[in-house]
Structures are given as structure tokens and as C-alpha cells.
C-alpha positions in Angstrom: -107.7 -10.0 70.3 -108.1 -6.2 70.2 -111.1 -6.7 67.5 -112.6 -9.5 69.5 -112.6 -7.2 72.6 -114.1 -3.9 70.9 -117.0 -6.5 68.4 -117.8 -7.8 71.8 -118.2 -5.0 73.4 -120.1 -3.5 70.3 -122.7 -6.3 70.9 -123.2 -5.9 74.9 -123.4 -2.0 74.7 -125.8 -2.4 72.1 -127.7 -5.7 73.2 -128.3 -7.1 70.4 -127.7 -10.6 68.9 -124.9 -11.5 66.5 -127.4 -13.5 63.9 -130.0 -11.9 61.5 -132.8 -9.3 62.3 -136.6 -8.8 61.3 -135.6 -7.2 58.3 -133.3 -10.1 57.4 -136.4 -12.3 57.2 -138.2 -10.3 55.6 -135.9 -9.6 52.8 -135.6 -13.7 52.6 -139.1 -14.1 52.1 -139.2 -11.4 49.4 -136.8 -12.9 47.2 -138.6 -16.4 47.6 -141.4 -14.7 46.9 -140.2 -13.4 43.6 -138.6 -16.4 42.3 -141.4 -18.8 42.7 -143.8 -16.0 41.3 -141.6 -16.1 38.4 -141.3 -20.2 38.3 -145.0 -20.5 38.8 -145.7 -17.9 35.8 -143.5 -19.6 33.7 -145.6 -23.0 34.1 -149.0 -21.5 34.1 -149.0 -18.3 32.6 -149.4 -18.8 28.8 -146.6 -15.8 28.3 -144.6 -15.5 25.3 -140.8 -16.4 24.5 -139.8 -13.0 25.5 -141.8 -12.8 28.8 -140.6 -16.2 29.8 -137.1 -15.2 28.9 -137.4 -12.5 31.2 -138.9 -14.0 34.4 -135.9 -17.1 33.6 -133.4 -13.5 34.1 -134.9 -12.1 37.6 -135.1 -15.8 38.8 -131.5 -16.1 38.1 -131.3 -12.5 39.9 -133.3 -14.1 42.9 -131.9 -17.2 43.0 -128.5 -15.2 43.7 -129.9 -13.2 46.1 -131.3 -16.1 48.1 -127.6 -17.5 47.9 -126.3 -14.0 49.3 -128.5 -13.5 52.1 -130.7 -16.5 53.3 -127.9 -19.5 52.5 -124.7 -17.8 53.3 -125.7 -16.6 56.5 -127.4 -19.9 57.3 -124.3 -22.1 56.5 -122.8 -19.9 58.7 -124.7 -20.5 61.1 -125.8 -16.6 61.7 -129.2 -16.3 59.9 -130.9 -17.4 63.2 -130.6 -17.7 66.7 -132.5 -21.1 65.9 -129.8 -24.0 64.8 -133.2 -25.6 62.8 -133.7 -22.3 61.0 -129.9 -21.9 60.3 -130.1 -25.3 58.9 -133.2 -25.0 56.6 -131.8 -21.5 55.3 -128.6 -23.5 54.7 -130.1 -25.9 52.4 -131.8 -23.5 50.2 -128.6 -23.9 48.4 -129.9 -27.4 47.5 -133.0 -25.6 45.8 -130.5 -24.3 43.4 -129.2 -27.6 42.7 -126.2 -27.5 44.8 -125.8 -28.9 48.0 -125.0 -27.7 51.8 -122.7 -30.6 53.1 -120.9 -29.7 50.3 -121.0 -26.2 50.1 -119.7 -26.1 53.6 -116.9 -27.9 53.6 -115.6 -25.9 50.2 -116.3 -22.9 51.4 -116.6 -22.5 55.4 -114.0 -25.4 56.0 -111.5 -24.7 53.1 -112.3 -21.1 51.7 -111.9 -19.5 55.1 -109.1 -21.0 56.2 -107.0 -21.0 52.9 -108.4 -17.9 51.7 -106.1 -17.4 48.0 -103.8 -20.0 49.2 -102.8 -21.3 46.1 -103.6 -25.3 46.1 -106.1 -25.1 48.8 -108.7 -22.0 47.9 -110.6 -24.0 45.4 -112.7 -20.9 44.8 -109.2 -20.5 43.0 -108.5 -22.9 41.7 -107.6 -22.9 38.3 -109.8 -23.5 35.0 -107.9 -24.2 32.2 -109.1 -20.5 30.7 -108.1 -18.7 34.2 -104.7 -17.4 35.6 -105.9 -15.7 39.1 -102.5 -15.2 39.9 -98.6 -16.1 38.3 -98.0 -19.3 40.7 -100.8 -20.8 37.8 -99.2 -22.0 34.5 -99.5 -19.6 31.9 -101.5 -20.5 28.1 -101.3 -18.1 25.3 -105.3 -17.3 26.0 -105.0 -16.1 29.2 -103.8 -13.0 27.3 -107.3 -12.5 26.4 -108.9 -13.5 29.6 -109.8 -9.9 30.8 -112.4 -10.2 27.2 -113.5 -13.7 27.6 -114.3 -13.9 31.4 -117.7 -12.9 32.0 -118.9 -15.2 29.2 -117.3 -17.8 31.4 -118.4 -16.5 34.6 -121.9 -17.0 33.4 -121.3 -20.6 32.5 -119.9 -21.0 35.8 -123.0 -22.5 38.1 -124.0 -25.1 35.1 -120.4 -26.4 36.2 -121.0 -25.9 39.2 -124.1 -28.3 39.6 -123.6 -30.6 36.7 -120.1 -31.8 36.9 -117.6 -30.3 40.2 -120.6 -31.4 42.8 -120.5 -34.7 41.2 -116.2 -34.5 41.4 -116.3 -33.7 44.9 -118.9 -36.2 45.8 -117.6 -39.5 44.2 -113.9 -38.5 45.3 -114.6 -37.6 48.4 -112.2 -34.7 48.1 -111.8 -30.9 47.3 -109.0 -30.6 45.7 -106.6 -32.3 47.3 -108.1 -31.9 51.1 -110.7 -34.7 52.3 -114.7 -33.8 52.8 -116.3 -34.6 56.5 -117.9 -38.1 55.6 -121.3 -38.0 54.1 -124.0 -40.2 56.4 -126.2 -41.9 55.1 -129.3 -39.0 55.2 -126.1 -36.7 53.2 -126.3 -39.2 50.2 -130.3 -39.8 50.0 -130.6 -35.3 50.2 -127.4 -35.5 47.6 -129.5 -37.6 45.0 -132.9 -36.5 46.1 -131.9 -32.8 45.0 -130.1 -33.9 41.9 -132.8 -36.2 40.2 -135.6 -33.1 41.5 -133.5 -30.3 40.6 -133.7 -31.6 36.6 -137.3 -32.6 37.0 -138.2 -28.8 38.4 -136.0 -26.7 36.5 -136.1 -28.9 33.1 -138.7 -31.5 32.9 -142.0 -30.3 34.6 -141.5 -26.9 32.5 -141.1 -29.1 29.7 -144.2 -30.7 30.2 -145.6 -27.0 30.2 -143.6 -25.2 27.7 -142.0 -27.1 25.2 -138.0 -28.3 25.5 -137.1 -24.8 23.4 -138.5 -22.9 25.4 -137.4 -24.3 29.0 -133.8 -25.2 27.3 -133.1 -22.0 26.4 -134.9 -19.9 29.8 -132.4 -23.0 31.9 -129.5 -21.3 29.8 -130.3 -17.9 30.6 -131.5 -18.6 34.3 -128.0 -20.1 34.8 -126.0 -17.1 32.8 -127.5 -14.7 35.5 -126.9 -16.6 38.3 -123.3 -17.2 38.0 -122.0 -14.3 36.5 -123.9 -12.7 39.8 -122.5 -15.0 42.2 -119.1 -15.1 40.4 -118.7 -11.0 39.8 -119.5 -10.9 43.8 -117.0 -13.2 44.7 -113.9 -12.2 42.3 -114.5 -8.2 43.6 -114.1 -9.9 47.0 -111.0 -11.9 46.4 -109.2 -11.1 42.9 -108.7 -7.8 42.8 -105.1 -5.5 42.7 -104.7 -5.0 46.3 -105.3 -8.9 47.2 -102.1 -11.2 48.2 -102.3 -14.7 46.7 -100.0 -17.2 48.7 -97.9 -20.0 48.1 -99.4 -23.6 49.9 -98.2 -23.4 53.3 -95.7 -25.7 54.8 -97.4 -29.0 56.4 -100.8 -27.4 55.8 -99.8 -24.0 58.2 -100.6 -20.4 57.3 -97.7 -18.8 57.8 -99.7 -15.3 58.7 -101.4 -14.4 61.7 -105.1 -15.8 60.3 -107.0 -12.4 61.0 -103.9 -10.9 59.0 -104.3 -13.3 56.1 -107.7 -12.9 56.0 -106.7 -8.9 56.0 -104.4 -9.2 53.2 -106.1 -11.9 51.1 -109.5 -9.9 50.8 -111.3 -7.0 49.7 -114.7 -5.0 50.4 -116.4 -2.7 47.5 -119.0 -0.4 47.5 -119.8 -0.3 51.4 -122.0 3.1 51.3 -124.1 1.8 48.5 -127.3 0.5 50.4 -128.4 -1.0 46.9 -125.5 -3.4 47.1 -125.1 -4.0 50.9 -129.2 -5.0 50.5 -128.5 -7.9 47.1 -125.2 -9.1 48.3 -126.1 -9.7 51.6 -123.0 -7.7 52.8 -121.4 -9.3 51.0 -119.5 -6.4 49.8 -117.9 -6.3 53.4 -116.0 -9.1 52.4 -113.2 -8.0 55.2 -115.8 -7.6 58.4 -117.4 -11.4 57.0 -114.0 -13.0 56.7 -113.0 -11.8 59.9 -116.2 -12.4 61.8 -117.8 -15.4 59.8 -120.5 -16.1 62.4 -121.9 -13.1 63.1 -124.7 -12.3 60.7 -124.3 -9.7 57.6 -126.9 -7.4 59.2 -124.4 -6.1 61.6 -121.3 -5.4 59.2 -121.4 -1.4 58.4 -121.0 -1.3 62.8 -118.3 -4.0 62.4 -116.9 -2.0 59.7 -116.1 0.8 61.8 -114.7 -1.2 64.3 -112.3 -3.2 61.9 -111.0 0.1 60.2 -110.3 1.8 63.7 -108.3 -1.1 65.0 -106.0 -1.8 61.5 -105.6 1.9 61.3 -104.1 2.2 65.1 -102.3 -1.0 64.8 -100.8 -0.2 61.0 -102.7 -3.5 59.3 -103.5 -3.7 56.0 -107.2 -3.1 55.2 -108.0 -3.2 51.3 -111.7 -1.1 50.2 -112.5 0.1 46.9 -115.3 3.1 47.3 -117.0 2.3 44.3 -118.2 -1.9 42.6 -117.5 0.1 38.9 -113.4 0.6 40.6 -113.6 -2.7 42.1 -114.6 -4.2 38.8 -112.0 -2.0 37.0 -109.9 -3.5 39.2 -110.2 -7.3 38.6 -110.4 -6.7 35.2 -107.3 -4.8 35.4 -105.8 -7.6 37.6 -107.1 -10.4 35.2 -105.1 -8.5 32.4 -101.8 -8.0 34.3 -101.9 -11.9 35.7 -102.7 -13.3 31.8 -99.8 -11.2 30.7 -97.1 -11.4 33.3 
């Protein structure tokens, strides 16, 4: 209540709106820019293995940029005061080959409610190569999982799109919890970016390139985006000073939610400007946790306000100053977890 009160009256002292800014935008249309600049060049330009290699890397680099700050915020509903705008940023996740309906119930529905509840976080949820914490069943290669994970992490969005969209969608289900049911526009935008997403990113360049060439710029397109996207989110979640829960009790968190959320997650690097800027503030994992709706343009204020109120109330608040500790960190964690 007390951080509802003072983020309220953060917003009416300052009149300003909870959702994105000018420079919001204009950092969305940069990184748009960027990767169709790139996509375009690899089609037309008449560049060389190495030069299309590259562009495939900052595509990757842009394409998990424009997850950071134009989809998340739009899912959220808090790119926009406008709910078409929200929507349209929201499905730029479907330009990546994933798709929103989808990506909201896993992540806004499940992920934010059962943040590192073991058995209902399906962000984790356990790979056979992965033990995020010791309620998983331990393997003799977890051992090594602190060596082996960023390979992994950088296979992680081909997964992603070419097999757990298609588990969730045919089951109905994530994990064990049901989906909101799909209408009938859900299913023709589900197969509409599925069949265009391999005719974009595999068969038109094809057409262009050659299948070498476009087979192995898809592979390392894909290595850069989700060993971005994944790195972001395990510094967020799976670090040393994170709780991981047992599943609750006829589906109830036993904590206080703004205290779970507290206690289940981490921000890195908040005075870096470099990072705040790619991950979309994503780096104040806390202030986004706590205040989901209200855009990432406004967390180093809400920062300030969070830290204040846990510090007079005695709440656990969990920061690492640097992304090189937090890193250290999950790495560290990783290690301890395969090994306990």
C-alpha cells in the first residue's frame, strides 16, 4: 500500500503518464530501423559471407532490443497511452516468430504471478541440461552446467519458436496451467506468422543467397538473440540472492505478492545508462515486477521510491551494482545448484 501511495503520488507531483515517452518511440523506431536495414542488405546487397554474417549478429542484437523495449512494454500494456498502439507493439514479438497471445499468458499471466515458483514459472522450468534450483532432479552433467550454459542459452529462441510455441499451442497448456482460449483470429495470426516467419527469415533469403549462406546467418541470428534475451532474464531471476519456492498449496502464494516478487527477483547494473537504454529497464527487474504496467521509462524514479520504502519497512530488496557481478553471480549460482 505504502508503494502504491508514494508511485502515485510520484506520478501526480510530476504529471506525467505511467506509459512510454518521445524518447521511447524514438528508440523503437531506431532499432526497427536497424534490423530491416540489415535484412534488406542481406537480400540485395551482393556482400560477402563475412558481411552477411555480421549484419545476421546486429539483427540478432536488434531483434532483442525490440523484444526489450517495444514488445515488453506493449504486452504490458505501458508502451502507449493508445490500447491499438500497445497492441501492434505487442505483436512485434510475432515478427520474431513467436507469438503475443502466447507470450502473454506465459509470461504476464504465469511468470508474474508465480515468479520462481517451482512447477508454475515456466521461464523455470526445467531442461533436461538445467538445475535452476535443488527442488529439480539432479544428472551427473549439471556438474558442468556453469561451462555448457551459454552454448545452450544461444540455442534457446530456435526452441523457442520451433518446438515449445507449437507445445503450448496444440495442448492448450503451459505447463500444467491452461492458456485463455485462442479465437478464431488467434489461430489464423498463429499460422499466418509461422508459415511467413520461415518464408522471411529462410526462404526468400534463400532465393537471394543460397541455403549456406541464409542456413548458417539463421543460426547465428538465433545464437544472438537468445543468449541476449536469456543472459537478461537469468541476471533478473537466477542469481544468489533470489528465493525459489516450493508450488503453493491450491495454487496460493503463500507470501505477501509484492514480497514474493521482492524476494524472487533481482536488478543489475541500474547506473549504467548503456544497459538501462538495450534492456529496456529491464535491469530494474524489482521496480517492473512490482509495477508491471507502468512503462520502463519511469523506473530509475520508481527505483528510488522502492528502495526507500523496503529500507524503512526492513524488506528484502536484492541489486547487484555491476551486470559483470550479476553474471558472476548466476554463474556462481548455476555451479552451486549443479553441485548441491
Amino acid at each position: 500500500m505504502e508503494l502504491r501511495k508514494q508511485t502515485k503520488s510520484y506520478f501526480d507531483e510530476t504529471g506525467k503518464e505511467a506509459t512510454g515517452n518521445s524518447g521511447l518511440y524514438l528508440k523503437a523506431l531506431t532499432f526497427i530501423s536497424i534490423f530491416f536495414i540489415c535484412y534488406f542488405t542481406i537480400l540485395f546487397g551482393a556482400i560477402s559471407l563475412g558481411v552477411a554474417l555480421c549484419l545476421y549478429a546486429i539483427m540478432g542484437f536488434a531483434a532483442a532490443a525490440l523484444g526489450f523495449n517495444l514488445m515488453h512494454d506493449g504486452a504490458h500494456g505501458s508502451f502507449s497511452k493508445k490500447k491499438w498502439l500497445n497492441n501492434l507493439a505487442a505483436y512485434s514479438i510475432n515478427l520474431l516468430g513467436g507469438d503475443a497471445i502466447l507470450w502473454k499468458n506465459k509470461h504476464n499471466m504465469i511468470h508474474h504471478t508465480y515468479t520462481n515458483i517451482e512447477g508454475y514459472d515456466q521461464d523455470i522450468a526445467q531442461m533436461p541440461v538445467f538445475r535452476l534450483n535443488t527442488m529439480q532432479k539432479k544428472s551427473y552433467m549439471h556438474k558442468y552446467q556453469h561451462l555448457y550454459s551459454f552454448f545452450i542459452y544461444g540455442l534457446s529462441s530456435l526452441l523457442w519458436v520451433f518446438l515449445l510455441d507449437y507445445i503450448k499451442y496444440f495442448s492448450g497448456k503451459i505447463g500444467n496451467l491452461k492458456m485463455t482460449r485462442f479465437k478464431t483470429s488467434d489461430h489464423i495470426v498463429f499460422w499466418f506468422t509461422k508459415v511467413g516467419y520461415i518464408a522471411a527469415y529462410l526462404i526468400i533469403p534463400a532465393i537471394f543467397n543460397g541455403w549456406f549462406v541464409t542456413l548458417t546467418g539463421f543460426l547465428v541470428f538465433h545464437f544472438v538473440l537468445g543468449l541476449v534475451l536469456s543472459v537478461v532474464f537469468q541476471l533478473a531471476h537466477v542469481v544468489e540472492n533470489t528465493e525459489f519456492s516450493e508450488p503453493p498449496a491450491e495454487g496460493k502464494v503463500e507470501d505477501e505478492w509484492a514480497v514474493h516478487q521482492l524476494k524472487t527477483t533481482s536488478n543489475f547494473a541500474t547506473n549504467n545508462p548503456l544497459v538501462t537504454w538495450y534492456t529496456g529497464g529491464l535491469n530494474f527487474q524489482v521496480e517492473h515486477h512490482l509495477f508491471p504496467n507502468i512503462s520502463h521509462v519511469h523506473y530509475p524514479e520508481l527505483n528510488k521510491i522502492v528502495k526507500r520504502v523496503c529500507m524503512e519497512l526492513n524488506v528484502q530488496y536484492n541489486e547487484y551494482p555491476t551486470f559483470s557481478a550479476a553474471l558472476g553471480s548466476h554463474l556462481s549460482h548455476l555451479k552451486e545448484t549443479g553441485r548441491a
